[in-house]
Backbone as a printed PyTorch tensor [residue, N CA C, xyz], in Angstrom:
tensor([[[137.1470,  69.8120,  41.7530],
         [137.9170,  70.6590,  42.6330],
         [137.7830,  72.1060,  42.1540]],

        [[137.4980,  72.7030,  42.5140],
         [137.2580,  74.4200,  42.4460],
         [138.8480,  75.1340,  42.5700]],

        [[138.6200,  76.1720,  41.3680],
         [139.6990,  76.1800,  41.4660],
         [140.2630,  77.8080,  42.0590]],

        [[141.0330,  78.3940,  42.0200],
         [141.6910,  79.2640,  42.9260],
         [140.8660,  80.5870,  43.1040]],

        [[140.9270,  80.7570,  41.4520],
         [139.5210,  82.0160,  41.6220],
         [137.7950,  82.0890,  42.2930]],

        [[137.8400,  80.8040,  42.4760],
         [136.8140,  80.3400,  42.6350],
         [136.2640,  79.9260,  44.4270]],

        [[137.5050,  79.9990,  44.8400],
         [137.8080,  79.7910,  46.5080],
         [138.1920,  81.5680,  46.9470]],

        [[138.4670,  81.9370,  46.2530],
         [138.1670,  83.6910,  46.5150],
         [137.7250,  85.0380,  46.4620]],

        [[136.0630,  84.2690,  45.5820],
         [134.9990,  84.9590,  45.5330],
         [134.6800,  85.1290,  46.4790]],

        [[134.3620,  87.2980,  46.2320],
         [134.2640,  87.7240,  47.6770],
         [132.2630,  88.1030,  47.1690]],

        [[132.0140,  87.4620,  46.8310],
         [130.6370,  87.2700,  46.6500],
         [129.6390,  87.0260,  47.6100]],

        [[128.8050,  87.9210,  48.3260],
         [128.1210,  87.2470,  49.7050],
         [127.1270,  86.1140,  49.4160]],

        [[127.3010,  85.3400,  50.6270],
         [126.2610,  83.6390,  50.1110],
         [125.1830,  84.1720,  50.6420]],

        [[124.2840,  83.8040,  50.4160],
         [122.3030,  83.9730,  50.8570],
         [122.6310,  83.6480,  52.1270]],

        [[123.4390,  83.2250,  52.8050],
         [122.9950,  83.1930,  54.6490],
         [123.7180,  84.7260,  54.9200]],

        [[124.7750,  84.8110,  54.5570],
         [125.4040,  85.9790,  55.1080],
         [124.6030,  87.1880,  55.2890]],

        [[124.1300,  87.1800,  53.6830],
         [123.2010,  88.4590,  53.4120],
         [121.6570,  88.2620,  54.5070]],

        [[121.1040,  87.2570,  54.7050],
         [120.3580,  87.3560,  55.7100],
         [120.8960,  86.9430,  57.4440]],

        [[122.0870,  86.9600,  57.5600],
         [122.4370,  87.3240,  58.7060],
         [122.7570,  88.8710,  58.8170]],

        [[123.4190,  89.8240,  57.9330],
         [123.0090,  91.2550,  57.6750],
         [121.9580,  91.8460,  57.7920]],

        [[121.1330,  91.2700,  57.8750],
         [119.7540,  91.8820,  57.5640],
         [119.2640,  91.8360,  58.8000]],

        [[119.6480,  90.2700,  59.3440],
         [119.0560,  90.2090,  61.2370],
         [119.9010,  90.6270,  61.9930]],

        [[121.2920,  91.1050,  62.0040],
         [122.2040,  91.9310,  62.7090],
         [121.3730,  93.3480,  62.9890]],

        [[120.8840,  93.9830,  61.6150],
         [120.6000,  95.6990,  61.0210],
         [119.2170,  95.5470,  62.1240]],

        [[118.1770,  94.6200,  61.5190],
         [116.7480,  94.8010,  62.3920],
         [116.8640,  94.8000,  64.1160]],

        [[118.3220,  93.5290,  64.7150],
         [118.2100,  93.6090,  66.1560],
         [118.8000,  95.0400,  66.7540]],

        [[119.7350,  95.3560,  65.6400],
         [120.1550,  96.8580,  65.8520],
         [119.3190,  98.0200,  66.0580]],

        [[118.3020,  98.0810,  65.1460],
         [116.9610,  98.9890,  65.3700],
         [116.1080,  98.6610,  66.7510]],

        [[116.0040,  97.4920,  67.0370],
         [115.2240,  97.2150,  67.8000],
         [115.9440,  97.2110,  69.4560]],

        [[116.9940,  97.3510,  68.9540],
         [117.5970,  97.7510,  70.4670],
         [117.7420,  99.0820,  70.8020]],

        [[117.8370, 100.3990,  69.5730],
         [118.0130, 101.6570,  69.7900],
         [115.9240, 101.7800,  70.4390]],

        [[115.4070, 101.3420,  69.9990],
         [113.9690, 101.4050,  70.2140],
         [113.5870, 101.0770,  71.6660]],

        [[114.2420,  99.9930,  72.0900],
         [114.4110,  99.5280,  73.4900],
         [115.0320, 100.3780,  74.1180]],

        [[116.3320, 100.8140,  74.2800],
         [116.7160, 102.1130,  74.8410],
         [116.1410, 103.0720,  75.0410]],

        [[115.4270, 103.8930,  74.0390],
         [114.6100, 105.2650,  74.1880],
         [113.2460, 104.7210,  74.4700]],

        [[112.8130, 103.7480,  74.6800],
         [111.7610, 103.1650,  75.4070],
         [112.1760, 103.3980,  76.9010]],

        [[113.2850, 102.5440,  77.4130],
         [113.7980, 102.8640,  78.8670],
         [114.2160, 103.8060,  79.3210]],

        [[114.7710, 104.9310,  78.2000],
         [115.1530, 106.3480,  78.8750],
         [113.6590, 107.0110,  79.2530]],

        [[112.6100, 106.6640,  78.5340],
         [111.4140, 106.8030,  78.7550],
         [110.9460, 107.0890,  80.1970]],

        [[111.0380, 105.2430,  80.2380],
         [110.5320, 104.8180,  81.4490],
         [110.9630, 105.4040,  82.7830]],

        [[112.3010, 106.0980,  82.9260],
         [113.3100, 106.3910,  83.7990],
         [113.3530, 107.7690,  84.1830]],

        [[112.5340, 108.2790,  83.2420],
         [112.8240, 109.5260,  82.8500],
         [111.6990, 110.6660,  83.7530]],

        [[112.4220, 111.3040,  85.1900],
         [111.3660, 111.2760,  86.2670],
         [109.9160, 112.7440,  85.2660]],

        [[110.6180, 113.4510,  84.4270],
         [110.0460, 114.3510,  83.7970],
         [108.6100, 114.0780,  83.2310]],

        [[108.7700, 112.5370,  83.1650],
         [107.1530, 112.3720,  82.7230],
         [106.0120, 111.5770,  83.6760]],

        [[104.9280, 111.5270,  83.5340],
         [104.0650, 111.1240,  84.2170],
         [104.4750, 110.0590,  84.6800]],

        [[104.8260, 109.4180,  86.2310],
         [105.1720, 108.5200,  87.1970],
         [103.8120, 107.1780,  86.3150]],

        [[102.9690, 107.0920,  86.4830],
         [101.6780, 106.4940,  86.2460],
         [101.9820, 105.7190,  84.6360]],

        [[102.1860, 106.2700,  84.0090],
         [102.0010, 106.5300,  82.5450],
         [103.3700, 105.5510,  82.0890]],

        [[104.4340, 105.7300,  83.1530],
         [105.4140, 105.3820,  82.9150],
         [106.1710, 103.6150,  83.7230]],

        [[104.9490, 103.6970,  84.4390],
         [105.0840, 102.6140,  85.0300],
         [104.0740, 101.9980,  84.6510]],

        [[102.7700, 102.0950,  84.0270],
         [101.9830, 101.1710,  83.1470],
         [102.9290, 100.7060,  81.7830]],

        [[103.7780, 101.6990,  81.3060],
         [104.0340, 101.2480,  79.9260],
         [105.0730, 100.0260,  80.0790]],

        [[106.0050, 100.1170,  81.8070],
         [106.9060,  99.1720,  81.8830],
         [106.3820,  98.0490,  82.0370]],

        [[104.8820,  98.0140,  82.7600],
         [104.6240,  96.1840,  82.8830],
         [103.9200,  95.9970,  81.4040]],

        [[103.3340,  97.0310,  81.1500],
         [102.6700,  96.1620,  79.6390],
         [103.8810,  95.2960,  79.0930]],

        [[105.2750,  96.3060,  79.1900],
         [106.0240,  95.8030,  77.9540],
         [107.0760,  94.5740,  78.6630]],

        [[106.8840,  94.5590,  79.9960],
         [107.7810,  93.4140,  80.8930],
         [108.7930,  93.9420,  81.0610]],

        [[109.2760,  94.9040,  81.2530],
         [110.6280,  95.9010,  81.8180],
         [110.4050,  96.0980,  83.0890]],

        [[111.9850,  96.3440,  83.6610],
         [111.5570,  96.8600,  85.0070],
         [111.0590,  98.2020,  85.0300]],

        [[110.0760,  98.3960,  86.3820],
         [109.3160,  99.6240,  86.3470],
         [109.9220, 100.3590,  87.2380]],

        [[109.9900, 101.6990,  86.5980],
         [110.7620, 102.7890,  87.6940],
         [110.4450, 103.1220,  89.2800]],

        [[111.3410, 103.3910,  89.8010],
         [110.7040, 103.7430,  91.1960],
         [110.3300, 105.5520,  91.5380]],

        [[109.4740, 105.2960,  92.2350],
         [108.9140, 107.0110,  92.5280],
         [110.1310, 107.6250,  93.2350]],

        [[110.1090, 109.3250,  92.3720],
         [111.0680, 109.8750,  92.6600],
         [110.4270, 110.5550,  94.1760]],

        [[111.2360, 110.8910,  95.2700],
         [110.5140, 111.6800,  96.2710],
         [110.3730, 112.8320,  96.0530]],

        [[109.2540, 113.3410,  96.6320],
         [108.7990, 115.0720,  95.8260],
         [109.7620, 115.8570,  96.6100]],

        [[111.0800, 115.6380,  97.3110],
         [111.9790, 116.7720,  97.5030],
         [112.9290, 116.6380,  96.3630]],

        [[113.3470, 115.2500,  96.1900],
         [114.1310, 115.6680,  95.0000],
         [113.5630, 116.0280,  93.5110]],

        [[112.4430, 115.8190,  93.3170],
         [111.6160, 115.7060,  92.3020],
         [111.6330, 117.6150,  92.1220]],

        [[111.5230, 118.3000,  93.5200],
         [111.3170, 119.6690,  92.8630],
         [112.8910, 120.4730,  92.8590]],

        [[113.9160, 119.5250,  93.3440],
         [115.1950, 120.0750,  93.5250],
         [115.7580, 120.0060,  91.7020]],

        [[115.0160, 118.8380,  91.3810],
         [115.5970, 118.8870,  89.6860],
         [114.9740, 119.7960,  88.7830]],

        [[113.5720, 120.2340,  89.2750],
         [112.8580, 121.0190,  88.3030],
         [113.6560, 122.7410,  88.3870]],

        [[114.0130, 122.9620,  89.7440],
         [114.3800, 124.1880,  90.1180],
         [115.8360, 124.6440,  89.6430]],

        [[116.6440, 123.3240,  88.9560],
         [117.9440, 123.6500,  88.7670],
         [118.0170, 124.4240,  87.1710]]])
């Protein structure tokens, strides 16, 4: 039987510490995914460029902005 001090070691077990570790990496990899999609969305860059990078990567692909609003944002 283990005894009192021993049931309240705040000591991390080997799963915890590698569930930390895969929490931290899906964390990176979602800020990466984000500024990937602000990317994609983002009418400022090449329409073409930006809709190849969405099917390579299996995201949805942006839709074409119309060239009235397209020059109403550049002009503001």
């Amino acid at each position: 039987m283990p005894s009192r001090s021993e049931a309240t070691d705040t000591t991390p077990l080997p799963h915890s510490i590698a569930l930390r570790a895969a929490e931290n990496d899906l964390q990176t990899l979602r800020g990466r995914l984000r500024t990937v999609a602000e990317f994609i969305h983002d009418p400022a860059h090449d329409f073409a460029a930006r809709h190849a990078l969405a099917l390579s990567l299996g995201l949805p692909v942006p839709t074409p902005t119309p060239a009235a609003r397209q020059t109403k944002e550049v002009t503001r």
